[in-house]
C-alpha positions as CSV (number, residue, x, y, z in Angstrom):
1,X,-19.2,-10.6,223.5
2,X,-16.9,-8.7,220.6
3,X,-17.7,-8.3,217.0
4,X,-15.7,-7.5,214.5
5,X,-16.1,-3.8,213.4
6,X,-17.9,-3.3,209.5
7,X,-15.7,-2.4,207.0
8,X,-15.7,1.7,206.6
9,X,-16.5,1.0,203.0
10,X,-19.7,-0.4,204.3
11,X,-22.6,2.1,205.3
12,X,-25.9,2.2,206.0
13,X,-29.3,2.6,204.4
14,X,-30.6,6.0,203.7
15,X,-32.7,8.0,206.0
16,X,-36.0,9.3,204.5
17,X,-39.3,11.7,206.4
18,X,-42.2,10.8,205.8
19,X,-45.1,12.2,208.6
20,X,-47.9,11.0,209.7
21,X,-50.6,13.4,208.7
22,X,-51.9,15.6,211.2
23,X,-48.5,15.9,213.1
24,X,-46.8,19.4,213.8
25,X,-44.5,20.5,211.3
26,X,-40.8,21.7,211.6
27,X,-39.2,23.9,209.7
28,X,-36.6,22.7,207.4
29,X,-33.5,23.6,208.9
30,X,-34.3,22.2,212.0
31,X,-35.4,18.5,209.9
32,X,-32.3,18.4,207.8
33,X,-29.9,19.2,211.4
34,X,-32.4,15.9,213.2
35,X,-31.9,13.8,209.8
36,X,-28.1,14.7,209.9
37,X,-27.5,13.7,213.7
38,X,-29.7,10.5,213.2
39,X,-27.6,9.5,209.9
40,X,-24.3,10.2,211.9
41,X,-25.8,8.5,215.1
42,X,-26.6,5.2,212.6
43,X,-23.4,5.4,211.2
44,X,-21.7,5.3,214.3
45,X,-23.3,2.7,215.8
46,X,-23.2,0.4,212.6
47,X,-19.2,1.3,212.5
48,X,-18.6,0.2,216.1
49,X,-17.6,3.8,216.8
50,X,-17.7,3.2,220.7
51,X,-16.1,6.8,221.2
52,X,-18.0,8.5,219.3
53,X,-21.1,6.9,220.4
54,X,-20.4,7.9,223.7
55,X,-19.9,11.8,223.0
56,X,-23.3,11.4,221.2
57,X,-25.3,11.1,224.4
58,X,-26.2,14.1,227.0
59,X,-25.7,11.9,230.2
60,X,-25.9,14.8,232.5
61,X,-29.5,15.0,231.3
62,X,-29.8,11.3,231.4
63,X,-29.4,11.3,235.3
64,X,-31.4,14.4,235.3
65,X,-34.1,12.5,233.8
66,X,-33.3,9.5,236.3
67,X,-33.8,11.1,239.0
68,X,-36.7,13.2,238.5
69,X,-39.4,13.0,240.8
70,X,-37.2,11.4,243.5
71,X,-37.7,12.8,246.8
72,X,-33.8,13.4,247.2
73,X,-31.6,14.9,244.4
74,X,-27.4,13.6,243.9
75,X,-24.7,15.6,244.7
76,X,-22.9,16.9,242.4
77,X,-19.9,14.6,243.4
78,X,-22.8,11.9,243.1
79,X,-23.4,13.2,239.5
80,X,-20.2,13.0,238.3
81,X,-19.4,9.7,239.8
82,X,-23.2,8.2,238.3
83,X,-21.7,9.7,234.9
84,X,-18.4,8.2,234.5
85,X,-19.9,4.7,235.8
86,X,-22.5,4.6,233.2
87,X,-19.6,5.5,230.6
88,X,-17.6,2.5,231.9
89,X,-21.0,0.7,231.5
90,X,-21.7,1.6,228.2
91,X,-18.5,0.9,226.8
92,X,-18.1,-2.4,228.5
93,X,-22.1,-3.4,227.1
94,X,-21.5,-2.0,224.1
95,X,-21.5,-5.2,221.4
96,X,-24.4,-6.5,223.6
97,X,-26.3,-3.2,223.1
98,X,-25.4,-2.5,219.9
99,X,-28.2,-4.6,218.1
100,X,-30.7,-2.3,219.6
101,X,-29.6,0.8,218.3
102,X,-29.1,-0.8,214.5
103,X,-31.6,0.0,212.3
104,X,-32.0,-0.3,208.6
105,X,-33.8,2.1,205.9
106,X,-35.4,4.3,208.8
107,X,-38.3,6.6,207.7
108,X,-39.5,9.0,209.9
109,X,-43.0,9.1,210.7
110,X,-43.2,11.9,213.2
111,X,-41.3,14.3,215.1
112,X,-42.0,16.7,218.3
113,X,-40.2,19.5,218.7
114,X,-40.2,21.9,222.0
115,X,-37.6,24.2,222.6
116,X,-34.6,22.6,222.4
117,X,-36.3,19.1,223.0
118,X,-36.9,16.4,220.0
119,X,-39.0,13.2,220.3
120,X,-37.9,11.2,216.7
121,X,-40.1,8.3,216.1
122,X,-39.4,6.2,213.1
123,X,-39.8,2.8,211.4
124,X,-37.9,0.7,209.7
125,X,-36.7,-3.4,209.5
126,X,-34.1,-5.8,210.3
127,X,-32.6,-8.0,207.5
128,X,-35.4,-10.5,207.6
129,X,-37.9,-7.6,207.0
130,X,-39.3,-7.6,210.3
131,X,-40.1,-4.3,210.8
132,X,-39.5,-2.3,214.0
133,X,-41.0,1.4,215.6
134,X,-37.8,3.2,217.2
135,X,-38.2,6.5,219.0
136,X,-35.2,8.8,219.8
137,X,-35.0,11.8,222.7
138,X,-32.7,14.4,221.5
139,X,-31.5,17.6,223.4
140,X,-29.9,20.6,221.8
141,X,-26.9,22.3,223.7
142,X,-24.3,24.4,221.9
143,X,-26.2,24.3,218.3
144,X,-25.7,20.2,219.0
145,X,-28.0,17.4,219.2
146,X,-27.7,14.5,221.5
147,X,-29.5,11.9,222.4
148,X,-31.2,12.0,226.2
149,X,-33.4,8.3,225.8
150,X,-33.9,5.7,223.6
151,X,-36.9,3.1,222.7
152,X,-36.7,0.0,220.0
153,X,-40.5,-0.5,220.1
154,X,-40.4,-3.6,218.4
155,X,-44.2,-3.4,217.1
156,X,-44.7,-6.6,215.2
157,X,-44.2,-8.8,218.1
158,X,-45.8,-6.5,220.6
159,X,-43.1,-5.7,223.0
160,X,-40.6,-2.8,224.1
161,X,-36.9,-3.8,223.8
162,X,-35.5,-2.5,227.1
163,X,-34.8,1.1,227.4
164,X,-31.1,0.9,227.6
165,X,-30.4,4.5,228.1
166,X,-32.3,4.5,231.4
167,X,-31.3,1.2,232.3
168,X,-27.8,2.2,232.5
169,X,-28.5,4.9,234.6
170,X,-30.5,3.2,237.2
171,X,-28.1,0.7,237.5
172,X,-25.7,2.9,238.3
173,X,-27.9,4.2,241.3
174,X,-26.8,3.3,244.8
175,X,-29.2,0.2,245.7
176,X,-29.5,-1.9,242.5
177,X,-27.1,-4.8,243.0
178,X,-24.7,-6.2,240.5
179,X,-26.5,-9.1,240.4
180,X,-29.9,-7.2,239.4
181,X,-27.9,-5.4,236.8
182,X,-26.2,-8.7,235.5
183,X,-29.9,-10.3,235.4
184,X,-31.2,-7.2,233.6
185,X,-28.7,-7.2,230.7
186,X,-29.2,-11.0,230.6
187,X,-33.3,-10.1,230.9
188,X,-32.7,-8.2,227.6
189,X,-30.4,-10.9,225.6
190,X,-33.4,-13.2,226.0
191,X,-36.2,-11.0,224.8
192,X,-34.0,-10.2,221.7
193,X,-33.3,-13.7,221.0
194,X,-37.0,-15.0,221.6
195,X,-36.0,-17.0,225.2
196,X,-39.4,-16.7,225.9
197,X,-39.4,-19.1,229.0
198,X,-35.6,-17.5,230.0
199,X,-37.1,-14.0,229.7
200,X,-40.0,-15.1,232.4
201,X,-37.9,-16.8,234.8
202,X,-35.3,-13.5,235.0
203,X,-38.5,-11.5,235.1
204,X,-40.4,-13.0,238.3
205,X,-36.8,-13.0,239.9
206,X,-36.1,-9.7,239.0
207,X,-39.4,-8.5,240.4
208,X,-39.1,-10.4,243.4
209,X,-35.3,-8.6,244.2
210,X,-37.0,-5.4,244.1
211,X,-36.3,-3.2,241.9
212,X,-35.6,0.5,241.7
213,X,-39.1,2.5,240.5
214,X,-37.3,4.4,238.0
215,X,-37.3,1.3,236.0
216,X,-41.4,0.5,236.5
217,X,-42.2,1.9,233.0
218,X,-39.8,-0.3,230.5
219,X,-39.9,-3.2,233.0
220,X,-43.6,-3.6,232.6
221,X,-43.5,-3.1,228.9
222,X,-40.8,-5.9,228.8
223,X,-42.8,-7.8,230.8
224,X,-45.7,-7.5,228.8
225,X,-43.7,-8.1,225.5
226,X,-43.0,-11.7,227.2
227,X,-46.4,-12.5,228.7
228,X,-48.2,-11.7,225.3
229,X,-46.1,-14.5,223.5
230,X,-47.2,-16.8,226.7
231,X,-50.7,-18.3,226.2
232,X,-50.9,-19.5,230.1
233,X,-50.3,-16.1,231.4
234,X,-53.5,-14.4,230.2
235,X,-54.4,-13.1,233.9
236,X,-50.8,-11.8,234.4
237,X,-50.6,-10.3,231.3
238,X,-54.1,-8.5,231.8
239,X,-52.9,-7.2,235.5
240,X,-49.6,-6.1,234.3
241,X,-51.6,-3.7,231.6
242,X,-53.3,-2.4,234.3
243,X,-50.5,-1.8,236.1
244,X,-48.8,0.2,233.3
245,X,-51.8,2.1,231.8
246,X,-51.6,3.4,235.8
247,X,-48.1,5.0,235.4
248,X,-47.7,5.3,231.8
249,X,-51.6,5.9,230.3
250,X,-49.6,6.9,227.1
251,X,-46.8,4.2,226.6
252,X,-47.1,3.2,222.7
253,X,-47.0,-0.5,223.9
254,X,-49.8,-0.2,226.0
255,X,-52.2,1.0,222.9
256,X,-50.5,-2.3,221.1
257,X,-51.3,-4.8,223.6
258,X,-54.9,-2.8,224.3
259,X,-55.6,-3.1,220.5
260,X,-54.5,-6.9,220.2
261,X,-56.4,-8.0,223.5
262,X,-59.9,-6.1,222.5
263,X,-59.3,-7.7,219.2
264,X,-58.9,-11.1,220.3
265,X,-61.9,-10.8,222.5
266,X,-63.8,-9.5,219.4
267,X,-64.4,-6.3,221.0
268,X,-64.1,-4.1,217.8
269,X,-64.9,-0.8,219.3
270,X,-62.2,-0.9,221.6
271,X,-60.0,-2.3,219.0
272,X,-60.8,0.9,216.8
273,X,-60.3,2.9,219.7
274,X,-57.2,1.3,220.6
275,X,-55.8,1.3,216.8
276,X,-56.6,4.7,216.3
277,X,-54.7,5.7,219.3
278,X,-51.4,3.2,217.8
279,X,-51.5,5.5,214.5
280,X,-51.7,8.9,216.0
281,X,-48.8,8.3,218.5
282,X,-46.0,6.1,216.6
283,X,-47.5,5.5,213.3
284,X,-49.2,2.1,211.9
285,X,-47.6,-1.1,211.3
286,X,-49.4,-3.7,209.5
287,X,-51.0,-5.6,212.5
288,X,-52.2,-2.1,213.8
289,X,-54.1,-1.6,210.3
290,X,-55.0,-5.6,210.0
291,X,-57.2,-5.1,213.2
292,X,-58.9,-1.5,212.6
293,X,-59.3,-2.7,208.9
294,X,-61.7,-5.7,210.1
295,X,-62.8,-3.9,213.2
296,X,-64.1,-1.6,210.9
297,X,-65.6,-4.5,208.4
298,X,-67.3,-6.9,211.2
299,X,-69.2,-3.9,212.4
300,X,-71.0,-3.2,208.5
301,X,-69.1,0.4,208.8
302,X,-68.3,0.4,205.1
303,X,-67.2,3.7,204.3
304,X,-64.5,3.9,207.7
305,X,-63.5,-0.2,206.5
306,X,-62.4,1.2,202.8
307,X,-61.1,4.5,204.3
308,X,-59.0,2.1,206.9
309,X,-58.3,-0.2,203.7
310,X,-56.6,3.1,201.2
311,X,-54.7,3.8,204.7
312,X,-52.9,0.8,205.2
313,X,-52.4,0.3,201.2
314,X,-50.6,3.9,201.2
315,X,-48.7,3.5,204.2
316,X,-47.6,0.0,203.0
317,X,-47.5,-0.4,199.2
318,X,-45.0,-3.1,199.1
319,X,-47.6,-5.0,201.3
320,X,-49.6,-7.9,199.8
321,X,-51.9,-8.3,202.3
322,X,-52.9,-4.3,202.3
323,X,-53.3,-4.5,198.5
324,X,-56.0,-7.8,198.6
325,X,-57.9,-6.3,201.6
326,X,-57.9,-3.0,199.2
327,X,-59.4,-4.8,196.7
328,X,-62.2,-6.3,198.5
329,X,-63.0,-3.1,200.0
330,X,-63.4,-1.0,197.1
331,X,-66.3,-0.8,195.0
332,X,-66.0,-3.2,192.0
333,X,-66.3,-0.7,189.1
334,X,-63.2,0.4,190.8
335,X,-61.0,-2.5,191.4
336,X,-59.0,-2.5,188.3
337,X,-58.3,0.7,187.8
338,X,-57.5,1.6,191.6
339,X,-55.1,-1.6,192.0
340,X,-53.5,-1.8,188.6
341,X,-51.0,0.9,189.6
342,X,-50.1,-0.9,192.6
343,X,-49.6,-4.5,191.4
344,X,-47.6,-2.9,188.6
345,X,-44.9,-1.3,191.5
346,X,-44.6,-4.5,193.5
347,X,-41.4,-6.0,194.1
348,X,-39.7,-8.2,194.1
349,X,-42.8,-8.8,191.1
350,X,-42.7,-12.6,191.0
351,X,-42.9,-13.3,194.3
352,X,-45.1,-10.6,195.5
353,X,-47.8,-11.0,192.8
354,X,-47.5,-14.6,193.3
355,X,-49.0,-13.7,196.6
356,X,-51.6,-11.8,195.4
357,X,-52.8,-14.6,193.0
358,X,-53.1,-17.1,195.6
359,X,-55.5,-14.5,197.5
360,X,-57.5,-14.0,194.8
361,X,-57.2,-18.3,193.8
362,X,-58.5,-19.0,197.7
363,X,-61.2,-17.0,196.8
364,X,-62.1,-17.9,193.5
365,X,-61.9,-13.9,192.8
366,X,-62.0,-14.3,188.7
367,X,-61.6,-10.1,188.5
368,X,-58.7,-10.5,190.6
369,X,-57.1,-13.4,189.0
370,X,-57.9,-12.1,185.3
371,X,-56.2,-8.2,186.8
372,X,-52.8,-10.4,188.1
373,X,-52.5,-12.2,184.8
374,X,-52.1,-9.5,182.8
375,X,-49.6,-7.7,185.2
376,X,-47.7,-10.9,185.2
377,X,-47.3,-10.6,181.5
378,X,-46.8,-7.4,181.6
379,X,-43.9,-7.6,184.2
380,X,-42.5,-10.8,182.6
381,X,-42.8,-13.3,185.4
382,X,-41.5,-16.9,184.4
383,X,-43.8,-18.8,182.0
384,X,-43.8,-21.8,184.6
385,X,-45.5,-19.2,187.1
386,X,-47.8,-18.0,184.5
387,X,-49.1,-21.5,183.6
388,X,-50.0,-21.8,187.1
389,X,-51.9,-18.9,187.7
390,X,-53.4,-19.2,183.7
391,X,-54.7,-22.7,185.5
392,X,-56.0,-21.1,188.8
393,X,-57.7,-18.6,186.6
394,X,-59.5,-21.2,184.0
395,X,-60.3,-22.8,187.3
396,X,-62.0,-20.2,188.6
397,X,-64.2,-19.0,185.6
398,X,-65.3,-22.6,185.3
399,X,-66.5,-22.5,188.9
400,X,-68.1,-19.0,187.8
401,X,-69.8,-20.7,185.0
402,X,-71.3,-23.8,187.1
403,X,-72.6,-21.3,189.9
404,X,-74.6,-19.2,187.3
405,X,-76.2,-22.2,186.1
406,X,-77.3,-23.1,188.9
407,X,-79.1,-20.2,190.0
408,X,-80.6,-20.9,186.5
């Protein structure tokens, strides 16, 4: 697979920190030097800058990291033979790994920093808008940065792109076949397509070749990513979690598919529990607040459901949805002048307020309707969208009307 290289007048979106609150802070200098690498590291990848890419990764600590734990440690001849495979590897898998590492208006939502370790964890969204977690491992040698792992956590559909980084490195390993190594590239093409079905069948004939356990962790978060999108494979999918809360008790993907399952089995405690866990580690995206938001509501706990509400509409104020469930949380003297502000920064405005009338129409919400008018005005939205909502909104207040006769 080759793609044509971007033009070098084309670059990509800006990188932006904003933490999670409650997580360590770094000092400056050491920010600016991870935004910088990250930046370069986007730049490169998005160029097609397969040289460059390459002298941007630490693979002696890669195989270091490989390895540990193994009861037997390489040679060094072993080592340096592992480490100009997986360059062959990488530079001949490039335009097929490539989409994993792109990533579009990244803000960063937390980083860890030991020594000369850094854990990056960001979000951001592919052209459609379907947003995606990414964490980076960085090591600092020489006063440089380089990156030691990799995860696209690919939160919206509930599954872990393959750790690439690591895959490379195992398949390098003495004992993995080429056939396993074809099958787990081809593993990974599936899952990004959406091969549902393909991804299975490569999975239960993966597992039954045998794999080496270096790759237990990301192969059971693939797996998972799969069975979740399966609605026959409920029992698998439910043994599988098992099997990597066992080796991995603090894999992001695990809290995911923890949260989704007690949610779907109306089990809101665990859901908060599990959500909870989702936002300290990598951060919320919108199904993560969606579920501790109603957790929080079906349980009567008022004052955690509009604290869980004014989270999710910070964190996501571009977010329809967030906005609407803010409005029903909040105390009504406090509607208007709490959701104004917000309405008025949507964008694009016609379409996004749009959405936010037919809320409020479903509901018959007259407050609502009467608060998205007025922005529309304000905001100029088409007259032909206005003489919609102008009708929703009549229709509404008439249905006010006949309901307060009636409890006449």
């Amino acid at each position: 697979m080759s793609r044509k290289r971007p033009p070098a007048s084309e670059a990509p979106a800006k990188i932006r920190v904003s933490l999670l609150s409650g997580v360590p802070t770094i000092d400056a200098a050491t920010q600016g030097d991870l935004v910088k690498w990250l930046s370069q590291f986007q730049n490169v990848v998005y160029q097609m800058r397969i040289r460059d890419y390459l002298q941007m990764v630490n693979w002696d600590a890669l195989i270091e990291a490989t390895y540990s734990g193994a009861s037997e440690q390489p040679s060094d001849a072993k080592k340096l033979q592992l480490k100009n495979a997986m360059l062959l590897t990488s530079e001949r898998m490039f335009p097929i790994m490539r989409p994993f590492f792109l990533f579009l208006d990244a803000e960063i939502r937390r980083i860890d920093l030991t020594g000369d370790k850094a854990v990056i964890i960001a979000r951001t969204h592919d052209e459609d808008g379907v947003e995606f977690k990414l964490r980076w491992w960085l090591l600092r040698r020489g006063g440089q940065w380089q990156l030691t792992d990799f995860e696209n956590i690919t939160v919206n559909t509930r599954f872990s792109a393959l750790l690439l980084m690591g895959f490379q490195a195992a398949s390098s390993q003495e004992g993995m076949s080429k056939e396993q190594s074809a099958k787990f590239i081809q593993l990974g093409v599936a899952v990004q397509d959406g091969e549902t079905d393909k991804a299975y069948a490569l999975i239960k004939e993966l597992e039954a070749s045998g794999l080496p356990s270096v790759l237990s962790e990301v192969f059971l978060a693939t797996k998972l990513g799969v069975l979740s999108q399966m609605d026959d494979k409920k029992e698998e999918l439910e043994t599988s979690l098992n099997d990597l809360e066992k080796i991995a008790p603090t894999n992001p993907v695990l809290y995911l598919m923890r949260a989704a399952s007690s949610y779907d089995a109306s089990d809101y405690q665990n859901t908060i529990v599990w959500a909870k866990k989702i936002g300290a580690s990598v951060g919320h995206d919108e199904d993560s607040w969606s579920m501790l938001v109603d957790s929080h509501r079906e349980l009567k706990q008022d004052k955690e459901y509009l604290a869980a509400a004014e989270g999710w509409a910070a964190d996501y104020p571009n977010s329809v949805a967030a906005l609407w469930i803010l409005w029903q949380a909040l105390p009504e003297e406090q509607r208007d002048t709490r959701v104004k502000p917000l309405l008025e920064q949507l964008t694009p405005a016609e379409e996004k307020l749009t959405s936010f009338a037919e809320y409020a129409s479903d509901e018959d919400a007259v407050g609502a309707l009467k608060l998205v008018f007025d922005v529309m005005k304000a905001r100029k939205v088409p007259k032909e969208t206005l003489k919609d909502y102008q009708s929703a909104l009549q229709d509404a207040l008439e249905l006010q009307k006949s309901a307060s006769k009636d409890k006449k």
